[in-house]
C-alpha positions in Angstrom: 0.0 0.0 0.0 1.6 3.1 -1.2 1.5 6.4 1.5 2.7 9.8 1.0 4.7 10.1 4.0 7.8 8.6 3.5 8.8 9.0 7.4 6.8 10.2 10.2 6.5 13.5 10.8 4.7 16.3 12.5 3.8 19.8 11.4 2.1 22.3 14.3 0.3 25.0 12.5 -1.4 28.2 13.6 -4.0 29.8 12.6 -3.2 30.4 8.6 0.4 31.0 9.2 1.3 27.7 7.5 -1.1 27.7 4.7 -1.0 26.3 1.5 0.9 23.2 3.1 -1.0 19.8 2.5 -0.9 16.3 4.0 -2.7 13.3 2.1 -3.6 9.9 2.3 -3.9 7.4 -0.2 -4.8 3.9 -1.1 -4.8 2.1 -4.6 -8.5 3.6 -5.4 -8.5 7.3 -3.5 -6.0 9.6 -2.8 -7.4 12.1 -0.1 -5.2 15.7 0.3 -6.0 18.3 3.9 -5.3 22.2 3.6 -3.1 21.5 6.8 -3.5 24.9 8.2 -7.3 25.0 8.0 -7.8 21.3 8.5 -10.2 21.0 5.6 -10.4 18.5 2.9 -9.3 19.7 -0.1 -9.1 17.2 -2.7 -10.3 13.6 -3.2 -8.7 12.4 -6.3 -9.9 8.9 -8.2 -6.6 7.6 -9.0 -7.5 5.9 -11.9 -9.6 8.1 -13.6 -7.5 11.1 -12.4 -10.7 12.1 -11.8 -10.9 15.8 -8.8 -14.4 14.8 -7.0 -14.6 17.9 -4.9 -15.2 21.5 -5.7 -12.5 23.6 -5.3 -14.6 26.5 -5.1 -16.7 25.4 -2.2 -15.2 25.7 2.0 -16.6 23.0 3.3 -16.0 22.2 7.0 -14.6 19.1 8.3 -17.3 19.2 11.0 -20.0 21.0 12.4 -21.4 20.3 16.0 -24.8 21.5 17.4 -25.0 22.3 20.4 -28.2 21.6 22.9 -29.9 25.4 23.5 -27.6 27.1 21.0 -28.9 28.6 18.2 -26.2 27.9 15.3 -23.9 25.1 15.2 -19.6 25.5 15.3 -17.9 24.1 12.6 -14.4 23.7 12.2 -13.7 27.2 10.4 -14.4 28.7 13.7 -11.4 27.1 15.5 -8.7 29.6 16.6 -5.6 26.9 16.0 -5.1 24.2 14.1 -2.5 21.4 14.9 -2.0 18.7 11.7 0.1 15.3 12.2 0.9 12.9 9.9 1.8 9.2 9.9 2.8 6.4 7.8 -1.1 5.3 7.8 -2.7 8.3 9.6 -3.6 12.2 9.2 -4.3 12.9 12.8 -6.0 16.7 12.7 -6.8 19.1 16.4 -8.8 21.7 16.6 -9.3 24.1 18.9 -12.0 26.2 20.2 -12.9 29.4 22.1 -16.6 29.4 21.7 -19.0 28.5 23.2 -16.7 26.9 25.6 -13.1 25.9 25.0 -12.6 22.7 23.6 -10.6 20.5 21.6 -12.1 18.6 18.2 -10.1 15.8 17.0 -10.3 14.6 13.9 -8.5 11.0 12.9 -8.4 9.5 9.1 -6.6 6.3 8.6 -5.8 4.0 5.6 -5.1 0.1 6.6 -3.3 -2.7 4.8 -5.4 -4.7 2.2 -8.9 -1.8 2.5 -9.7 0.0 -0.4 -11.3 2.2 2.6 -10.0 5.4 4.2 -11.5 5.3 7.8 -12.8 8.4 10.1 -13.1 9.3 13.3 -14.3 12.0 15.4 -13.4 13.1 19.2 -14.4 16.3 21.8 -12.8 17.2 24.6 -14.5 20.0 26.3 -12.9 22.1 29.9 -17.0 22.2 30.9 -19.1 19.7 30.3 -21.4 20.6 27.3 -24.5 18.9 25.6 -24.4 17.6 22.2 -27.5 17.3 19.8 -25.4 16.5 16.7 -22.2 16.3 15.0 -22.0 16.0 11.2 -18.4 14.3 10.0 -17.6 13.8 8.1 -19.1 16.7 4.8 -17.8 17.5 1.6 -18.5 19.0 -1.4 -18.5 17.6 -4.7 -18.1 19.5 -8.1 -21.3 19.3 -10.7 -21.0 17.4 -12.8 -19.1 14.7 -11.7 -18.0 14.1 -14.9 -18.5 15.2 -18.4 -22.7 14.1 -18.8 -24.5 15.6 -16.1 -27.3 13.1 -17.2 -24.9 10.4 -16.5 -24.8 11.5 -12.8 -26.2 9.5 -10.0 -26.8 9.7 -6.6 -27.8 6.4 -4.6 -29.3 6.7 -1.2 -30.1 3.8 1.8 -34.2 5.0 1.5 -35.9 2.0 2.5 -35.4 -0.6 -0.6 -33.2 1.6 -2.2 -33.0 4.3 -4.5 -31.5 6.2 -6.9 -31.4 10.0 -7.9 -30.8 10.3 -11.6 -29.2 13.7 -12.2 -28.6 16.0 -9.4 -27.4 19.1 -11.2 -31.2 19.6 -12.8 -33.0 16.9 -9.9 -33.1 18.5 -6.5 -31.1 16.0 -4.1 -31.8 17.7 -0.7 -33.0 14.9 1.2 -32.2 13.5 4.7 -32.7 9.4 5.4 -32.8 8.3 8.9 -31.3 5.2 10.6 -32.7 3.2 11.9 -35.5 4.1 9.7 -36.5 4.9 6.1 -32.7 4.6 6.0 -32.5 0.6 5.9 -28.6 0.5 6.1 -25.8 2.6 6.4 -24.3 4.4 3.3 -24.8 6.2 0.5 -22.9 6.8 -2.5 -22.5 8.9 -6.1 -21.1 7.6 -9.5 -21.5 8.2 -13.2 -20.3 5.3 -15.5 -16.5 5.8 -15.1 -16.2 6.5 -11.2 -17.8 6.1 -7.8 -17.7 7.6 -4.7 -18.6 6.0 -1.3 -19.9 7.2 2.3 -20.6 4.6 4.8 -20.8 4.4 8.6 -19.4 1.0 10.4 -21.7 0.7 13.2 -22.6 -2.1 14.7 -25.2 -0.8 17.7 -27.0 1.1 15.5 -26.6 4.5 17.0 -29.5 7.1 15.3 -27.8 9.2 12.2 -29.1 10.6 9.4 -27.5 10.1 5.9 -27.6 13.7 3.9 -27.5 15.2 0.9 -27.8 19.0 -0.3 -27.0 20.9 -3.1 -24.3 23.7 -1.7 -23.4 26.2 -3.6 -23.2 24.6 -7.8 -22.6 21.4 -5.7 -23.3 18.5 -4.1 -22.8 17.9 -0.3 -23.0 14.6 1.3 -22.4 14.4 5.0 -23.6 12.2 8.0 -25.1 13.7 11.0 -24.6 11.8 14.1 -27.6 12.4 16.6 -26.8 11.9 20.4 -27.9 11.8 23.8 -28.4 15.3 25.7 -26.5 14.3 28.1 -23.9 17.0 29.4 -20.2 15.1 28.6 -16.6 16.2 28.9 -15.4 14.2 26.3 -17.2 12.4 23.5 -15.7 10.2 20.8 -17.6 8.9 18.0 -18.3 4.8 18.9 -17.7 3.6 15.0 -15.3 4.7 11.8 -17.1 6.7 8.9 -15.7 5.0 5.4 -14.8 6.9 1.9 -14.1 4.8 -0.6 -13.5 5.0 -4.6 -15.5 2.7 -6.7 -14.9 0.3 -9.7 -17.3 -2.0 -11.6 -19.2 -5.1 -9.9 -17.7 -8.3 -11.2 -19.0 -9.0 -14.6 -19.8 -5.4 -15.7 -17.6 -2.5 -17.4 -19.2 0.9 -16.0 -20.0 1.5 -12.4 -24.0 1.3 -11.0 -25.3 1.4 -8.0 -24.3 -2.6 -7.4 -20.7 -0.9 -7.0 -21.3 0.4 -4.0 -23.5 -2.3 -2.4 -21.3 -4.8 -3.3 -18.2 -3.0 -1.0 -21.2 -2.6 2.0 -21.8 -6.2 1.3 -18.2 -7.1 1.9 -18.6 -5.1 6.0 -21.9 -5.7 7.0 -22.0 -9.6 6.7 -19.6 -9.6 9.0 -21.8 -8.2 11.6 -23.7 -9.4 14.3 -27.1 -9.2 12.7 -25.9 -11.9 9.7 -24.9 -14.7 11.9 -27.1 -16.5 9.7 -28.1 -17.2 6.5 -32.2 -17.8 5.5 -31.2 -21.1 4.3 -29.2 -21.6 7.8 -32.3 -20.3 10.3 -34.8 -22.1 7.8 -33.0 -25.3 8.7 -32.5 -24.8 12.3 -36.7 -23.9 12.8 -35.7 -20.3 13.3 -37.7 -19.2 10.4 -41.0 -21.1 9.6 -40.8 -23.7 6.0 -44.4 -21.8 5.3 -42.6 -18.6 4.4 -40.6 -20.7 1.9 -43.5 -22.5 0.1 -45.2 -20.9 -3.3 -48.0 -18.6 -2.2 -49.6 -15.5 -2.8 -50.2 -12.6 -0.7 -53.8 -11.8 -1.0 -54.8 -8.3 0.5 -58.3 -8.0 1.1 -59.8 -5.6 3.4 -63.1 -6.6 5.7 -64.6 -3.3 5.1 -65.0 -2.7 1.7 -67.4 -3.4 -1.3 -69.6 -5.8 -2.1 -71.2 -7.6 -5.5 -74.2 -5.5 -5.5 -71.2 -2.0 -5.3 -72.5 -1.6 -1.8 -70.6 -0.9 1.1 -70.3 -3.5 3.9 -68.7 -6.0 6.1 -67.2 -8.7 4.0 -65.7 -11.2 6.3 -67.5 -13.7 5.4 -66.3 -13.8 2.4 -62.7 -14.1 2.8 -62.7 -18.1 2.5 -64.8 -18.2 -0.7 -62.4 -15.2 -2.0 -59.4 -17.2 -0.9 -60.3 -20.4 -2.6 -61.0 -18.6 -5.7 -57.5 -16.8 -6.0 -56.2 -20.4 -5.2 -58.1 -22.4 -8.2 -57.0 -18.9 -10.6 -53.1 -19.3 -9.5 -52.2 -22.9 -8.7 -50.9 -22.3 -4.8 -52.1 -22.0 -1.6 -53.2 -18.3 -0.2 -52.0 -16.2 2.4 -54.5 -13.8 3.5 -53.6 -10.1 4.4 -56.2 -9.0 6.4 -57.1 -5.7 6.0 -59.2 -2.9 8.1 -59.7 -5.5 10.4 -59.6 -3.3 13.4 -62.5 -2.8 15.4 -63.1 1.1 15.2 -61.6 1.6 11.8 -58.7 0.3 9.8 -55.7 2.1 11.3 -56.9 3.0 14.7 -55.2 2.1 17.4 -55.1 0.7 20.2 -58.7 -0.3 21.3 -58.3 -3.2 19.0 -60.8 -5.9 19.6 -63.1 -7.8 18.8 -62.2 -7.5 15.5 -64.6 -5.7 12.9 -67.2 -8.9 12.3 -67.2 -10.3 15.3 -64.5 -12.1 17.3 -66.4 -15.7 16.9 -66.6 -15.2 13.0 -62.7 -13.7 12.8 -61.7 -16.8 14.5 -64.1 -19.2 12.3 -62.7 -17.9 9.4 -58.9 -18.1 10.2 -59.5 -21.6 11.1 -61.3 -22.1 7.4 -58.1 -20.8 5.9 -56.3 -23.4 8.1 -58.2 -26.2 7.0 -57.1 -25.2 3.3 -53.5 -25.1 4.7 -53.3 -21.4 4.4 -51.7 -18.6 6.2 -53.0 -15.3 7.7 -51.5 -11.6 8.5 -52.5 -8.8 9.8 -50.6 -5.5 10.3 -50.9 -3.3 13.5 -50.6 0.5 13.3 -46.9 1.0 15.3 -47.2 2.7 18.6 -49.6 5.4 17.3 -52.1 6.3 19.5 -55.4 7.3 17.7 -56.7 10.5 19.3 -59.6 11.7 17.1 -60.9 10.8 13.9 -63.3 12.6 11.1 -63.2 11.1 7.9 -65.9 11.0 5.0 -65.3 10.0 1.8 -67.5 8.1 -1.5 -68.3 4.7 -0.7 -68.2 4.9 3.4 -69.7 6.6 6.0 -68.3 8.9 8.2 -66.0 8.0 11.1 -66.4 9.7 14.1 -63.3 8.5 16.9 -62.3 10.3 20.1 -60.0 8.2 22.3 -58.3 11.8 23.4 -59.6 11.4 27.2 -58.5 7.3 26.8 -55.0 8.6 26.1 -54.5 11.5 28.9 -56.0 9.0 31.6 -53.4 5.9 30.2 -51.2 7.3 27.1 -50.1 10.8 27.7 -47.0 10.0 30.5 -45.7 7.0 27.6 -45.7 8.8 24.4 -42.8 10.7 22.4 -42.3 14.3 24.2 -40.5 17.5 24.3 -38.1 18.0 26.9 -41.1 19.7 29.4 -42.8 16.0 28.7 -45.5 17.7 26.5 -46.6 14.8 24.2 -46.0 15.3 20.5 -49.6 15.5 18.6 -49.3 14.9 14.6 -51.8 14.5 12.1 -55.6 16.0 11.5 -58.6 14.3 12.8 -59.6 14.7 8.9 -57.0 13.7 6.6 -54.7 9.8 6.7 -54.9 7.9 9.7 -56.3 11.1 12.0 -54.7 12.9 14.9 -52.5 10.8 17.0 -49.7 10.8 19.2 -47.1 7.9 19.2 -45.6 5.5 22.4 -42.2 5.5 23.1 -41.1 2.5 22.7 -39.1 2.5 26.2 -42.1 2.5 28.3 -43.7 -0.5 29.5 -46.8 0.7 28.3 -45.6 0.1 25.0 -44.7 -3.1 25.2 -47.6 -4.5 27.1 -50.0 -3.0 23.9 -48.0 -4.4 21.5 -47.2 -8.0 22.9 -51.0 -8.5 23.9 -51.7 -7.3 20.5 -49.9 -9.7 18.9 -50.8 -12.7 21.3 -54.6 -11.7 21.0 -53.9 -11.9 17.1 -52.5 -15.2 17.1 -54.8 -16.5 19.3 -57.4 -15.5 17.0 -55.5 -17.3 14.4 -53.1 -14.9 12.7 -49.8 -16.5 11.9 -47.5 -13.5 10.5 -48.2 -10.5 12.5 -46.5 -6.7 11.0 -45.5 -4.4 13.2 -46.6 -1.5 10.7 -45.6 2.3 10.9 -42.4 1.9 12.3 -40.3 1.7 9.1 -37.5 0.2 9.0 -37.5 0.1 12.7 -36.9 4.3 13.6 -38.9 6.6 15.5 -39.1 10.3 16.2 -36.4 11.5 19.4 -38.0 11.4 23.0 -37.1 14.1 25.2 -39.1 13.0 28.2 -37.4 13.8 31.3 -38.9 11.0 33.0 -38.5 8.3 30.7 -35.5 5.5 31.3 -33.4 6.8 28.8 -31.3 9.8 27.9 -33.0 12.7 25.4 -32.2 12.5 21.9 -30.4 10.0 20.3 -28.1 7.5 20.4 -29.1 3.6 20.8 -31.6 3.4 23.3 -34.8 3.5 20.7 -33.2 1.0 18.4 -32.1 -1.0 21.6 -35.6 -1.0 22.9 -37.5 -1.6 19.9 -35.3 -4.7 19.5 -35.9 -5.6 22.7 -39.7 -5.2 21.8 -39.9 -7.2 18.7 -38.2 -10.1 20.0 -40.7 -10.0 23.3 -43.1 -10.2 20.2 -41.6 -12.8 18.8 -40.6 -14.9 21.3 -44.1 -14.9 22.7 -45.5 -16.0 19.5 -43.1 -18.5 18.7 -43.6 -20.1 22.5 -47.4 -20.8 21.4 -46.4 -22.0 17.9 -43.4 -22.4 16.4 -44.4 -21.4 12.9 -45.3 -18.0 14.3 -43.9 -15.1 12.3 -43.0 -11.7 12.5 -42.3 -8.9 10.4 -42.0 -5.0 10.0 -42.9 -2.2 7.3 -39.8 -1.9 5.1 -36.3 -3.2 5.7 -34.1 -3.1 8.8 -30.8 -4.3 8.6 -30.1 -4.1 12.3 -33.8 -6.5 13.3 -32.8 -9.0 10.7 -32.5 -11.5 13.4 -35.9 -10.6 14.8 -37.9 -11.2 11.4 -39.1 -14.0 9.8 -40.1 -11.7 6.1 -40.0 -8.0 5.9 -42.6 -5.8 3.8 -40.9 -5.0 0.4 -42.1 -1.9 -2.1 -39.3 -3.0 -4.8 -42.3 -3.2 -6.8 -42.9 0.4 -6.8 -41.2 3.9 -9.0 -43.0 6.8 -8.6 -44.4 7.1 -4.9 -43.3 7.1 -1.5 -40.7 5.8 -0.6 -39.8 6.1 -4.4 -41.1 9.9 -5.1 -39.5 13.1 -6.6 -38.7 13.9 -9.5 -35.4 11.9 -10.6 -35.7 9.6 -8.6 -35.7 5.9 -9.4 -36.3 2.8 -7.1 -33.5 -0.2 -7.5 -33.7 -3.3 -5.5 -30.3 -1.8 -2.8 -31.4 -3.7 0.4 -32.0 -7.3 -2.1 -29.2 -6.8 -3.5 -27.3 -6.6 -0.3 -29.4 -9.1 2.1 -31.6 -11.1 -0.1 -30.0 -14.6 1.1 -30.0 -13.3 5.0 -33.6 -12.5 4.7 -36.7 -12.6 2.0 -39.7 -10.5 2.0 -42.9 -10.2 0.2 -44.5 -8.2 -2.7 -46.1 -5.7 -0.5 -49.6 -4.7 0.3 -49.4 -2.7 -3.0 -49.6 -5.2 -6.0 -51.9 -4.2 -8.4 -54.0 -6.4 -10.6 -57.2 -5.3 -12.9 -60.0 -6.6 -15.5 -58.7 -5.1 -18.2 -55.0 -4.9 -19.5 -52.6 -3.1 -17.1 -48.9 -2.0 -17.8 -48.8 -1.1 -14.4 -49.8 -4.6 -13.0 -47.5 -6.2 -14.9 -44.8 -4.4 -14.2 -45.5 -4.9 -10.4 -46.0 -8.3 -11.1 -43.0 -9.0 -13.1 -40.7 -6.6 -10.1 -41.8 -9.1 -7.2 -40.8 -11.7 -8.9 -37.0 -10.6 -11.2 -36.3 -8.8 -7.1 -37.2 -11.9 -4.6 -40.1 -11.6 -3.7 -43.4 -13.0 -2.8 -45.7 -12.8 -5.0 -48.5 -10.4 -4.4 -52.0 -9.2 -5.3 -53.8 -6.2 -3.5 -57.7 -5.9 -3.6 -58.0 -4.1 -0.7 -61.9 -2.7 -0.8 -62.2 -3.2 -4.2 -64.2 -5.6 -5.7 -62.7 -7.8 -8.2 -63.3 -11.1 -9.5 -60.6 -13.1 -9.3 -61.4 -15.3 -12.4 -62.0 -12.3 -14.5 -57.9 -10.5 -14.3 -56.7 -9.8 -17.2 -54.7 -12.4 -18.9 -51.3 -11.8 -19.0 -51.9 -10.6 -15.2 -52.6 -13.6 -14.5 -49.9 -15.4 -16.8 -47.7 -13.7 -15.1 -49.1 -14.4 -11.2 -49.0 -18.5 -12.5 -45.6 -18.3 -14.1 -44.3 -16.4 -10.5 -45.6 -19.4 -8.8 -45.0 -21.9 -11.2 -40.6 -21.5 -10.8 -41.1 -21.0 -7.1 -41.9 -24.4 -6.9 -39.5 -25.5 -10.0 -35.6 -24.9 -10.4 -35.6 -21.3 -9.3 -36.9 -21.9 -5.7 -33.8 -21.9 -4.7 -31.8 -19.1 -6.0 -35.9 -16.9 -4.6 -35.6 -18.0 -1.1 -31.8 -18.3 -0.4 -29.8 -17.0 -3.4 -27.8 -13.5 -3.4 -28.5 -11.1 -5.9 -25.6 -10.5 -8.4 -25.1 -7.3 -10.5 -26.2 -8.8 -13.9 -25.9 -6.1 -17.6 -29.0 -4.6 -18.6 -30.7 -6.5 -21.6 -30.4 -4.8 -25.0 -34.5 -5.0 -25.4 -37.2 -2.5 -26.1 -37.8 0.8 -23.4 -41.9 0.7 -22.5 -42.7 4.7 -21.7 -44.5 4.2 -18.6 -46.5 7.0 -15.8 -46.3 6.2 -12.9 -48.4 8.2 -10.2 -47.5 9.6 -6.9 -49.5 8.6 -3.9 -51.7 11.8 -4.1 -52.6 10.5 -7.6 -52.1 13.5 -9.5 -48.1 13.8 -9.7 -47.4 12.2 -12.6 -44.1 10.5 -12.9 -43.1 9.2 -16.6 -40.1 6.2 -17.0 -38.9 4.4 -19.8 -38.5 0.8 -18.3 -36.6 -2.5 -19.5 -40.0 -4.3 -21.7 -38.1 -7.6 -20.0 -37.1 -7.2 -16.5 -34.3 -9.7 -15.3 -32.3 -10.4 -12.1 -29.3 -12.7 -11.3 -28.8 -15.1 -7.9 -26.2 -16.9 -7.1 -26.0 -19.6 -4.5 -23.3 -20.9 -2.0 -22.0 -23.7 -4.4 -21.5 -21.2 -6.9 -24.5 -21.7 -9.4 -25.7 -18.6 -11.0 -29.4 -18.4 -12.8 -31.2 -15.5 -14.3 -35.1 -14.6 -14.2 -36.9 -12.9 -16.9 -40.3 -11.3 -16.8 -41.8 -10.0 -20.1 -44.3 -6.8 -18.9 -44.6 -5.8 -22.9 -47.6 -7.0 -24.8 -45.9 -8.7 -27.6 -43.4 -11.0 -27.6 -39.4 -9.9 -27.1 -36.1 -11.3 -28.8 -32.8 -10.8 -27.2 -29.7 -12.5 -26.4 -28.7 -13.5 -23.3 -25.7 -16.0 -22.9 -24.6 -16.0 -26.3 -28.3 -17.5 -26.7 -31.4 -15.9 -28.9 -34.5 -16.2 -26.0 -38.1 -14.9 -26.8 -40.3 -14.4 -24.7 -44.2 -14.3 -25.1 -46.4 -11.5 -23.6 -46.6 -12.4 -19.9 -44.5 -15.0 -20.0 -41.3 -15.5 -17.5 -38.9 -18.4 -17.1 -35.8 -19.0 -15.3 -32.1 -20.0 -17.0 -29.6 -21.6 -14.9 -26.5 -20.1 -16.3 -24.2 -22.7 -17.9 -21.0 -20.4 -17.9 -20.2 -16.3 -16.9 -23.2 -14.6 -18.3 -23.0 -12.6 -21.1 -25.2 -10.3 -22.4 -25.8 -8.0 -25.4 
């Protein structure tokens, strides 16, 4: 490993009186240069490329630190000396401070033998002890373009399945992804065809952060803000390396995508504690139940909705007869996702039972579905706390909820607070879910609803219960000053909702072993705690996939798919007449891992009446679950694989307010490679166009009828044209 310091050496600098003198770090990928005076990064070179990522142009700060009760934060252009040492391996950078209190900021940066990663660390040392809200480290600025095709440019971020940001000089890329949370692991990353750029934070105890990016200036800032406890400290270190790294093509490809990136991740994190174990490894050892392995569909149907006649009303008792239906159309067994089961209205929570229909009749027909050899879910609404609800709307009548003097008598001391304990209130009685305040999850208030939610559920015969509305495992700060734990950050949400959603599991896996358990979008630190996870790979154009530019990729798959598998959503669309939309969703579950999904929610729909190649496609899903591909669906990894050279379909796709209109050229066949543990590799094709498709894949002419999707186990190193 080649290093620009030849010998050690140290330089003490003051103020600007040295400036213009640079130390640097490099590795065979990056080569990363400090303005040794000021402290600040001042160049990150891609070695190969010769290509200069930052803008020269733009001061960025190595740091900047907010303080509790201050109103502006202190970055590291406020410090009144600056003290730069450099190792063989190490640029070792002090920084000291006046204001608001004196204190020293140290900055560490290390390169280690066989890493294509240059490593980060911050430290404080204050003479008073001082509260911290957040620190940001590391930030820097990158120049616009990165290259010479702005269009080219890309910006992947950890939002819940993943996406992508196609052009930030025109698409706006201020956005901030919280972890635990909508951000479902830890980095982020920006590339064009010829180079990459990686940001990544090595934490195992999954501290609360938030991944950022932000157009500064004519450029593009990416930075990690680290949110902490307010607890006054003396001296604070960071408790895990940040990683840079440069990026080259994922094996089998010539030009960098996002897969660059994930694969490196890929490379730290299954080192971690949460993949001790493979699916194949905790399917075998009774961990995860064999039902969650077996061809089925996920069949959302909601118990309020509409009936034959187009009337309104409760349709419980027709959940069997719907089931069976769906069955005979696709060849496999049902899982039913029950929706607005609740017994007030669908989302309100959390005076569940009896369920809407009648407890006798929920627990007759779960035991119908049994008899088939069928499954059940049901989601429940978080920790929210319904306060008041007044909704109208076609096809219902009004909703009239006030728990508000439920929740001050039992709720208000539990929930999320400001720092003088006044609960946080969100939401209008009129619009979404209503008004509601949320439980933090370190009360035992919390835990007792959502345990005895989840028993009460499976005792009625639910077998998969979704902890819903906590996505990806993140909630909003508690300030409470009388709840056991500190204000603001750190670990002690994502420690107590682990510690939650194993109580939940555990209990349900005492009273049957093939129990399971599973939150809204992907976690990587609860991997261990679930059994499936809900996916929206399926979905471009709305939350979590919205704004303009944006495009969703299949990031968390790609990373974790043969640690854990999820299913198609609640979201699958399927319709009477011919759909580009369905299909696409359709073809999606099944190219990305998952299960296959259909969502009726209160719609009536005749199963025997979807659209053909909607339901060519649903069979043909189902059909290779059970054939050669089951396999590489349940347990394989998800390899970068070239695009295929076949015809663009210009598609709309809407936002969730249903007027946004989103348009996308996508792939007429959509594809995905798996590879399993002995080495075998196989593709998956789905044809969404409504024609047949020609095109070569492994030095072989396939086509591909309307509808139609197949599996090839590849004989050799894929090639495609």
């Amino acid at each position: 490993m080649k290093n620009t310091a030849c010998a050690l050496m140290t330089i003490v600098l003051a103020g600007a009186a040295m400036a213009g003198q640079v130390v640097s770090l490099e590795n065979e990928l990056l080569r990363a240069t400090w303005d040794a005076g000021r402290g600040t990064l001042v160049s990150l070179q891609d070695k190969a490329m010769g290509r200069e990522w930052l803008d020269p142009a733009i001061a960025t700060p190595a740091y900047t630190i907010q303080f509790v009760n201050e109103k502006t934060s202190l970055s590291s252009a406020a410090a009144t000396a600056v003290r730069t040492r450099q190792q063989p391996d190490a640029v070792i950078i002090e920084y000291t401070h006046e204001k608001p209190a004196p204190l020293t900021v140290t900055c560490t940066y290390r390169v280690e033998k066989g890493s294509t990663l240059l490593l980060g660390r911050i430290a404080l040392r204050s003479a008073t002890p001082c509260a911290l809200a957040e620190v940001r480290f590391p930030l820097m600025t990158l120049r616009l373009p990165f290259g010479a095709d702005a269009k080219a440019d890309r910006i992947l971020w950890p939002e819940c399945d993943g996406t992508v940001l196609n052009n930030p000089s025109l698409n706006r890329p201020d956005r901030q992804f919280r972890y635990p949370g909508v951000a479902s692991l830890q980095m982020m990353a920006a590339f064009d065809p010829a180079a990459g750029l990686y940001l990544a934070a090595q934490d195992h105890a999954a501290y609360t952060k938030t991944f950022c990016t932000r157009r500064n200036g004519k450029g593009l800032e990416l930075s990690i803000a680290h949110v902490l406890p307010q607890t006054p400290v003396s001296q604070w270190e960071l408790g895990y390396e940040v990683a840079l790294a440069g990026l080259r093509p994922s094996a089998g490809l010539t030009n960098i995508t996002w897969e660059a990136a994930a694969d490196l991740y890929r490379g730290w994190t299954i080192r971690q504690p949460w993949c001790r174990q493979t699916m194949a490894q905790r399917v075998a050892a009774g961990d995860i139940p064999k039902w969650i392995t077996e061809p089925t569909l996920v069949f959302t149907y909601g118990l309020r909705g509409l009936l034959q006649d187009g009337k309104s009303g409760n349709r419980l008792p027709l959940v069997v007869g719907q089931a069976e239906r769906w069955r005979k159309v696709v060849g496999a067994p049902i899982t039913s996702l029950i929706m607005s089961w609740e017994k007030l209205d669908a989302w309100t929570t959390p005076d569940y039972f009896p369920p809407f229909g009648g407890e006798r009749e929920f627990a007759a027909m779960t035991r119908a579905l049994h008899a088939r050899g069928e499954h059940t879910m049901v989601f429940l609404s978080g920790l929210h706390w319904t306060l008041h609800k007044d909704l109208a709307g076609p096809g219902r009548e009004r909703v009239l909820i006030n728990q508000k003097a439920d929740f001050n008598r039992r709720g208000r001391a539990a929930a999320i607070s400001d720092a003088q304990g006044a609960a946080i209130i969100s939401g209008s009685p009129d619009k979404g879910i209503g008004q509601s305040a949320t439980l933090c999850p370190s009360t035992l208030l919390a835990r007792e609803i959502l345990t005895d939610t989840s028993l009460r559920c499976q005792q009625l015969g639910i077998d998969c219960v979704q902890v819903d509305q906590i996505v990806g495992g993140g909630m909003k700060d508690c300030y409470h000053p009388q709840h056991a734990h500190p204000p603001g950050g750190g670990t002690w949400c994502s420690q107590a909702l682990y510690r939650l959603f194993d109580d939940i599991r555990k209990a349900g896996k005492a009273r049957d072993q093939n129990f399971a358990f599973s939150i809204e979008e992907p976690g990587e630190f609860y991997l261990p705690l679930l059994d499936t996870y809900h996916a929206r790979d399926l979905h471009q154009g709305r939350w979590p996939r919205s704004g303009a530019g944006v495009l969703g990729v299949p990031l968390f798959t790609h990373v974790y798919h043969d640690y854990l598998a999820g299913y198609g959503s609640e979201g699958c669309y399927v319709a009477e007449k011919p759909n580009q939309l369905a299909l696409y969703q359709i073809g999606m579950n099944l190219v990305c891992g998952k299960m296959p999904s259909v969502a009726i929610w209160g719609r009536w729909c005749e199963p025997e009446k979807v659209e053909a190649l909607q339901q060519r496609l649903l069979k043909a899903h189902l059909d290779l679950w059970r054939g050669a591909a089951g396999p590489f669906l349940n347990y394989g990894q998800r390899v970068a694989s070239p695009e295929l050279d076949v015809p663009l379909l210009e598609m709309t796709f809407a936002e969730k307010d249903g007027k946004t209109k989103r348009p996308l050229a996508v792939p007429s066949v959509l594809h995905g490679t798996w590879r399993l543990t002995d080495g075998r590799t196989g593709t998956l094709f789905a044809c969404i166009a409504n024609k047949p498709v020609t095109f070569m894949f492994d030095n072989t002419t396939l086509t591909l009828e309307a509808g139609e999707a197949t599996f090839r186990e590849n004989k050799g190193k894929a090639s495609l044209k």
